[in-house]
TORDREN-540776 format. One record per residue (C-alpha): residue in three letters; y, z, x. Coordinates in steps of 0.001 Angstrom, whole numbers, plus 524288, in hexadecimal, padded with zeros to 5 digits. Each point is the difference from the previous one (the first is absolute). Layout:
BEGIN
ALAYZX ...
END
This chain:
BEGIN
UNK86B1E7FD00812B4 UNK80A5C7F4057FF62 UNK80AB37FDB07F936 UNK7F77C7F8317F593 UNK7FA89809977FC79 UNK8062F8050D7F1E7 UNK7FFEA7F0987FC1B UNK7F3248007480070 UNK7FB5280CDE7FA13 UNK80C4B7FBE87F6BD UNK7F66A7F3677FD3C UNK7F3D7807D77FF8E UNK804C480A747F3FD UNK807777F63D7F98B UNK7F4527F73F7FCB9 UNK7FBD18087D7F5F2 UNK803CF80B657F80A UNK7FEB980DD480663 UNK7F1948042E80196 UNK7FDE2809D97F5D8 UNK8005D80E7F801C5 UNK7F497807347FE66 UNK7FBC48065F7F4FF UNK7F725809E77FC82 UNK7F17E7FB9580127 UNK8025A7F634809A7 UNK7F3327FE6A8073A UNK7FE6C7FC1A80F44 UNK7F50F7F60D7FFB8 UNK7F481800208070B UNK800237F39B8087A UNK80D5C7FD6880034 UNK80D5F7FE9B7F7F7 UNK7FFFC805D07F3A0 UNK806857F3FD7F96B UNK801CB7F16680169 UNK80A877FAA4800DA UNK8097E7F9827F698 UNK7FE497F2307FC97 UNK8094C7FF937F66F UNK80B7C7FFA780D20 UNK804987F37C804B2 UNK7FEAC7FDBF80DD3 UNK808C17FBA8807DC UNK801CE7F15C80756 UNK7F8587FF2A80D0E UNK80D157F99A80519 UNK8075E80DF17FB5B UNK7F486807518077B UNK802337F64180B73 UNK80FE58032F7FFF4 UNK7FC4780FAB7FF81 UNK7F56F8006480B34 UNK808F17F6008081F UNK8009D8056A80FAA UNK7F312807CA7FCA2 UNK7F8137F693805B9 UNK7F6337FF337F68F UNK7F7C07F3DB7FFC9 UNK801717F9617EF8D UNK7F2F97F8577FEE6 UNK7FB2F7F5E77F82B UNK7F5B7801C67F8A0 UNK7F9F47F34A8080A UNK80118806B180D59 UNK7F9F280CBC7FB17 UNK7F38C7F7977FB40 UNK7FFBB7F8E180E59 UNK8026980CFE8055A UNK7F3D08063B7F8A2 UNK7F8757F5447FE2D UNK801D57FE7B7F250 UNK7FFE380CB07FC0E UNK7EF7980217802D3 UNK7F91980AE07FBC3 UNK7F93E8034480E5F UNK80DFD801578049F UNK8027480B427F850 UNK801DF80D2E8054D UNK803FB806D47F629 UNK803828042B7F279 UNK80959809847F81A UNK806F4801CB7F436 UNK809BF7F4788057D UNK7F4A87F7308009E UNK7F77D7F97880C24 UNK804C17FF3B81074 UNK7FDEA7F3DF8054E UNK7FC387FF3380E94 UNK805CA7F3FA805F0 UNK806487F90D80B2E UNK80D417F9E6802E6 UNK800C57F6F780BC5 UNK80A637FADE80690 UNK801D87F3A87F8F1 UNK8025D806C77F30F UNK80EB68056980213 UNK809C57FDAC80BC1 UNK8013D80C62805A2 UNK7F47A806587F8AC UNK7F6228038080AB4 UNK7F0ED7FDF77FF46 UNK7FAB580BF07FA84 UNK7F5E2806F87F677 UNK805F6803FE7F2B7 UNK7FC888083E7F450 UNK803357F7D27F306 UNK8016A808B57F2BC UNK801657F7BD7F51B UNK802DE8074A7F1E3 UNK7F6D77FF877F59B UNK806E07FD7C7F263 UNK7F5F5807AE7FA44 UNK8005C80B48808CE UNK8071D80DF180014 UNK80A2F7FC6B8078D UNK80A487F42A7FC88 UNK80BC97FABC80471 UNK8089A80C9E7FE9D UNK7F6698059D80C1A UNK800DA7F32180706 UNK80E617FE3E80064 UNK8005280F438053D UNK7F7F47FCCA80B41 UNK807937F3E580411 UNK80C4E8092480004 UNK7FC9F80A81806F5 UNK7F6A17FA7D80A0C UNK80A947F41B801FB UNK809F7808B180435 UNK7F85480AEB804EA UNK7FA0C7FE8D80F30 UNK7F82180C2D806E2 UNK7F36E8000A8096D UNK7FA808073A7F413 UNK802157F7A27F507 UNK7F69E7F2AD7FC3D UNK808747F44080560 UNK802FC7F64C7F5E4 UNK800BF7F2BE802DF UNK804FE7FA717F384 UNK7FD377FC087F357 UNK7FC837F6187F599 UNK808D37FFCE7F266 UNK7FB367F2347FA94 UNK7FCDF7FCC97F062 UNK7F8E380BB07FC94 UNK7F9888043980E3F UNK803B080BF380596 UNK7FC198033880EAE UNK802BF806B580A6F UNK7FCF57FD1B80E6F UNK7FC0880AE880A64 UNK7FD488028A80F2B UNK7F0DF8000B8008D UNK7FB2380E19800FC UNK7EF6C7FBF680548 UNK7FBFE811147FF8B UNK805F67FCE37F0DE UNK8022680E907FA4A UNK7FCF480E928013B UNK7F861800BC7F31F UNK7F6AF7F7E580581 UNK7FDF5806E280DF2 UNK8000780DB07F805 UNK7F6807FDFC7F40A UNK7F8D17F3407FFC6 UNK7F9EC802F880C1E UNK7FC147F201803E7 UNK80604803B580F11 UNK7FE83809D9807F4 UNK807A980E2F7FCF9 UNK80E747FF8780624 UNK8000B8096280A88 UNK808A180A807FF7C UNK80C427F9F98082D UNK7FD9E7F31D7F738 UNK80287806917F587 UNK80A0D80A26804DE UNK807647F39980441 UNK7FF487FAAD7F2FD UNK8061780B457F8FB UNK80A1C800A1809EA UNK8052D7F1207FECE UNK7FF388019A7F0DD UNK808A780ADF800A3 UNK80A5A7F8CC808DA UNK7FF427F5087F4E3 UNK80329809657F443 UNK80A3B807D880970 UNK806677F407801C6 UNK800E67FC667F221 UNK8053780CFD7FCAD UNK80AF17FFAE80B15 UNK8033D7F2D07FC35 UNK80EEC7FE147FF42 UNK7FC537FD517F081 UNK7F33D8086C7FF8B UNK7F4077FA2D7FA35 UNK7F4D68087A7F80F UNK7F1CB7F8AA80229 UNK7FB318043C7F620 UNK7F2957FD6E801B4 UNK7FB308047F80BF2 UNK7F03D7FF9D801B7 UNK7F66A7FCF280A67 UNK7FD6F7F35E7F82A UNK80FAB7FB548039F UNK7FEDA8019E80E53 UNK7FD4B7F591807DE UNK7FA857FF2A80CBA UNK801437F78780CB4 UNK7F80F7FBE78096F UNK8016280F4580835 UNK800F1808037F43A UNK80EF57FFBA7FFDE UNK80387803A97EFF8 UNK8098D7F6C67F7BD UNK8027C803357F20C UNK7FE757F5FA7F6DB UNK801A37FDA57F12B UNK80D688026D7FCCD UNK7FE1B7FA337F186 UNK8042B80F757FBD4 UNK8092F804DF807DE UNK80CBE803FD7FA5C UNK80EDB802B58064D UNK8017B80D5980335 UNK80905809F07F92E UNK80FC27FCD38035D UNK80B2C807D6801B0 UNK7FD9680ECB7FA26 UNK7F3AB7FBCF7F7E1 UNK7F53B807E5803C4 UNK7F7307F56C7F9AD UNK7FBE57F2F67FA91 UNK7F88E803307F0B3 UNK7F7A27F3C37FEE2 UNK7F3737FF167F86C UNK7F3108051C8069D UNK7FA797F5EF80986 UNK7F6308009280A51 UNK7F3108027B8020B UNK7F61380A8E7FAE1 UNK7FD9080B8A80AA6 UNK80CBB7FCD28080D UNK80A98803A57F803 UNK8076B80BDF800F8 UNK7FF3C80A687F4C5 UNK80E9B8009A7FC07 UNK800E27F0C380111 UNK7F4D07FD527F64D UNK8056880C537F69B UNK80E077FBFA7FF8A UNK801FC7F0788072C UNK80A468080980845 UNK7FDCB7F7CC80E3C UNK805578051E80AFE UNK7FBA87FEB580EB8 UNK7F8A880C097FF8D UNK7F8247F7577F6B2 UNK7F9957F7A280ABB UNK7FFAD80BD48088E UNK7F3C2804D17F6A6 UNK7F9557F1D37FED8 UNK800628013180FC2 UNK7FAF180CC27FF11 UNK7F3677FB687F823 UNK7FEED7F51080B0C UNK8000A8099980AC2 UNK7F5FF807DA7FA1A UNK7F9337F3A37FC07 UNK7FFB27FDF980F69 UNK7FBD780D9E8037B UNK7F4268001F7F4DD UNK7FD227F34A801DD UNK7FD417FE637EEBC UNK8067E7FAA87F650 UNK80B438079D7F723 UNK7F88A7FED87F411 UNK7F09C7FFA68019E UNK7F9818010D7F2D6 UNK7F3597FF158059D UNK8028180E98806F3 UNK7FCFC80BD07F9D3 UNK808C2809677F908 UNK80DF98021D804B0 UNK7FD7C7F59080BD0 UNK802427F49B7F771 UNK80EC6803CE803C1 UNK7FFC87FFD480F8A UNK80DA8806247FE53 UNK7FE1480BA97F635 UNK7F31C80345806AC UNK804428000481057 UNK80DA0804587FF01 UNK7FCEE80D4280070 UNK7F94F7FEE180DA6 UNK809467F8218057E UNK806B780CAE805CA UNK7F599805668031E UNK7F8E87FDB380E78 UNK7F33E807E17FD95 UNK7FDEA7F5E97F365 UNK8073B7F40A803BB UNK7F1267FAFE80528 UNK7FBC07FF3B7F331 UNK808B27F5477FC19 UNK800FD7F76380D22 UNK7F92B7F3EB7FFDF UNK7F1AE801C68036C UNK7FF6C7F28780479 UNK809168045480A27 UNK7F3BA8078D80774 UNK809478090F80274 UNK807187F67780A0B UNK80DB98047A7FD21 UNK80B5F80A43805D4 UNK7FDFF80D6C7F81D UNK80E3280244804A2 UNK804067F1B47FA98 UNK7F890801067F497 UNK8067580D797FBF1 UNK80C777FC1380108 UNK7FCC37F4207F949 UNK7FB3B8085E7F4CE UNK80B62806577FFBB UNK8083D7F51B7FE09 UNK7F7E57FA877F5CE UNK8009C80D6A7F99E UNK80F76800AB7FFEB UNK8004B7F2887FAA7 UNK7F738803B47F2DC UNK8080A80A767FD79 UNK8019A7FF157F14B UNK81078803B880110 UNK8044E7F470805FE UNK80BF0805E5806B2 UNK7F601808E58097C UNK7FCBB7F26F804C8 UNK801E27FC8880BDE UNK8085B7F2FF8040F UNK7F7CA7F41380337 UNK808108011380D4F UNK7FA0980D468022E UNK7F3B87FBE87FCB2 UNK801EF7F37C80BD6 UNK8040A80B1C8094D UNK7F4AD80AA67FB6E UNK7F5187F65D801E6 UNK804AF7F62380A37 UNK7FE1A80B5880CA3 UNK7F1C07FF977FB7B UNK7FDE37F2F7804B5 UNK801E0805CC80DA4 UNK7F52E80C237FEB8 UNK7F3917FF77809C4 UNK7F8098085C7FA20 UNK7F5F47F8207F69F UNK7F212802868054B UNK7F8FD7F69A8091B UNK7F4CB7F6B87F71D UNK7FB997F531800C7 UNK805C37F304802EC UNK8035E7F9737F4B7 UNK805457F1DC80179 UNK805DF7FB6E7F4F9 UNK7FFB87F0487FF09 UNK80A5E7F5807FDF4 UNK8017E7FBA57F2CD UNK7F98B7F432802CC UNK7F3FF8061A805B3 UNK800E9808247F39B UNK7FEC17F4E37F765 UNK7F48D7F92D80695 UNK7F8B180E227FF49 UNK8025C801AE7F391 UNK7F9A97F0E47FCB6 UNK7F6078036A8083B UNK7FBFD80CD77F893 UNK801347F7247F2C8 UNK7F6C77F6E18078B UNK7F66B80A9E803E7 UNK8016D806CB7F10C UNK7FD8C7F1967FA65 UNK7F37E7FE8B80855 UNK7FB0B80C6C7FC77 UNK800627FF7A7F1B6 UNK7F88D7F2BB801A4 UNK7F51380745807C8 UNK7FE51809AB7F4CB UNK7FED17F68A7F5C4 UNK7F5CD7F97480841 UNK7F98180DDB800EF UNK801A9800D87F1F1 UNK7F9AE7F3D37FD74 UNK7F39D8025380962 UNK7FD1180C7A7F858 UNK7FFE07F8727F46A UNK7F8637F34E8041F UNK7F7B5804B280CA4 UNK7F85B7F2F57FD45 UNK80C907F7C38027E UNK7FF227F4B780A1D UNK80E44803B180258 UNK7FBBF80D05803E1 UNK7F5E07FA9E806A8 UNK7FF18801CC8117C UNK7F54B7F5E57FF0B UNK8032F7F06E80335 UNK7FDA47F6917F4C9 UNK7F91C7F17B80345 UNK7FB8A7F5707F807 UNK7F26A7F9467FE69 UNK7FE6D7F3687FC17 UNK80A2A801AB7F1F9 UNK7FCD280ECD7FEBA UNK80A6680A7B805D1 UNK7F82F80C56805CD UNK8037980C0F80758 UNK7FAF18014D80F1D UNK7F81D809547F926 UNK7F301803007F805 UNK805137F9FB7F46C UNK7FA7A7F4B37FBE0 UNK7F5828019880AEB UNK7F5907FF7E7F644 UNK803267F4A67F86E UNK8018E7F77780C15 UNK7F2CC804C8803E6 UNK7F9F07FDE67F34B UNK806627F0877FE70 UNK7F9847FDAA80F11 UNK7F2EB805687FC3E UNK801F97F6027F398 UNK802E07F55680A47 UNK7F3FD802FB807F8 UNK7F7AD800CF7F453 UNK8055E7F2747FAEF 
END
């Protein structure tokens, strides 16, 4: 951290009054934060944001470059969408900026309307402008003009976990992939927590991690996160925030945040990796719908640990990995947060399993470039389009067998009557020459 640094968290709590404490009946929401944020705050000058961020090198936009850069803002370059509001995909080349090199970019522009507002969008300007790491979402820069609000990323193409984990439009992550994954998200929390000012995420879900082009893990989504606790404080009391499933017990019961807090959420990840299901599932039965409450209990145990590894791992995976693995994920939903372990012991528990050699031999899987990816995936929308015409043909043949559409037969015409190469109309022809014979 730089010497900047207390200017501009100075700038970042002094915008607005102190985010209230909880209170009793504060309820986590489902999707995301439990409140929006207040409108009622002035904001401050994007020339006093320009002074703070000065020597971050952070990129202020217009709002005319962004619409070059995205091509106006249109919908089929959108990637994406959260409680912030929708992710542009779009392009910078090297005419736009001196010194700005030609490069993909993720655009996030905030929706007035949405959960999230201004309070969230100044937080992630701070902390990601000042805060660089292999493991954290690169931003570019921003856009504070009139009433836009934006933020410009690195382009991550393999986009996030959540969708490699549950919406199952790719292939399963093989086990390294994914033991990989939870290894370079823990680096990114560790990191935040050893900061020289530590940083609590805050909201830590499969959802918020990003992925390159190899898999490599960046946290993004910052709009939450909060200063750690200073000096003897064992804690920061802020008002419940977060999302539904991830949050850890005492957090949610008392707004108490501590380290240990993002310690759980990656805890639910991890075990989100080894199950390969959501958190929350309402659609499972009985004490499933809580992936948590219901495989805890065999996380530390070998002889049952099968039962909650991902079956669409085909068994593919280091027992020995996977155990210790369990065990980590274990400690970290312990529900007193001081038997937690460190986010640093978690890095040095789980990194010596990238090196083990003993996941069984299968079958050669290759997984495709993102690119390839895409034109797969237009191709299967092609193939699903022409298929659901062909029934609806069927359909229609059923109905009409009779149907010269349906028809294999070819169709001529005679004189100003249209026939089929068929019997029809056979016998009137023959009857009208028999009537020309007879004349």
């Amino acid at each position: 951290m730089s010497p900047r640094t207390s200017s501009w968290r100075t700038l970042l709590t002094g915008c607005w009054a102190a985010e209230p404490a909880a209170a009793a009946g504060d309820e986590i929401n489902n999707n995301s934060s439990s409140w929006s944020s207040s409108s009622a705050a002035e904001p401050f000058s994007p020339e006093d944001l320009s002074l703070t961020l000065a020597g971050s090198n952070l990129h202020a936009f217009t709002i005319a470059e962004l619409k070059a850069v995205t091509r106006n803002f249109t919908m089929t370059n959108i990637i994406g969408s959260g409680g912030f509001g929708p992710v542009y995909k779009g392009y910078i080349d090297g005419g736009l900026r001196p010194g700005l090199k030609p490069q993909h970019v993720a655009v996030k522009s905030l929706d007035l309307d949405g959960l999230q507002g201004h309070r969230e969008w100044l937080a992630e300007v701070m902390f990601l402008g000042q805060l660089r790491h292999p493991h954290l979402v690169k931003l570019i820069g921003y856009c504070c003009e009139d009433e836009h609000r934006m933020l410009v990323y690195e382009f991550m193409p393999r986009v996030s976990l959540e969708n490699h984990l549950f919406k199952r439009l790719l292939a399963s992550l093989p086990w390294e992939t994914r033991l990989k994954i939870a290894v370079g998200a823990a680096k990114g929390l560790a990191f935040l927590h050893e900061a020289e000012k530590p940083v609590i995420y805050r909201d830590f879900k499969a959802s918020n991690i990003l992925l390159d082009s190899d898999y490599t893990a960046k946290l993004s989504d910052f709009g939450l996160a909060k200063d750690g606790p200073q000096g003897d404080k064992s804690h920061v009391t802020t008002r419940v925030m977060g999302t539904h499933g991830y949050a850890a017990p005492e957090y949610i019961l008392t707004g108490h945040l501590t380290a240990k807090s993002d310690v759980y959420s990656f805890g639910v990840v991890l075990l989100e990796l080894l199950a390969g299901r959501r958190c929350v599932d309402k659609a499972r039965p009985g004490r499933q719908k809580n992936l948590v409450d219901w495989a805890r209990p065999y996380l530390n145990n070998a002889d049952k640990l099968s039962r909650v590894m991902d079956p669409n791992l085909d068994g593919l995976f280091s027992a020995k990995g996977a155990q210790k693995a369990a065990a980590v994920a274990y400690k970290c939903l312990s529900h007193n947060p001081k038997s937690r372990p460190s986010m640093s012991a978690v890095v040095e528990s789980l990194e010596p399993l990238l090196s083990l050699k003993d996941v069984p031999a299968g079958p050669f899987v290759y997984v495709a470039p993102a690119e390839e990816e895409e034109r797969k995936e237009m191709e299967a929308e092609r193939a699903e389009k022409n298929q659901q015409q062909h029934n609806r043909d069927q359909r229609h043949k059923q109905r009409f067998p009779n149907s010269v559409i349906h028809s294999e037969v070819t169709l001529h015409r005679d004189g100003n009557s249209l026939y089929r190469n068929s019997n029809f109309g056979k016998p009137l022809r023959q009857k009208s020459q028999n009537q020309e014979r007879g004349a």
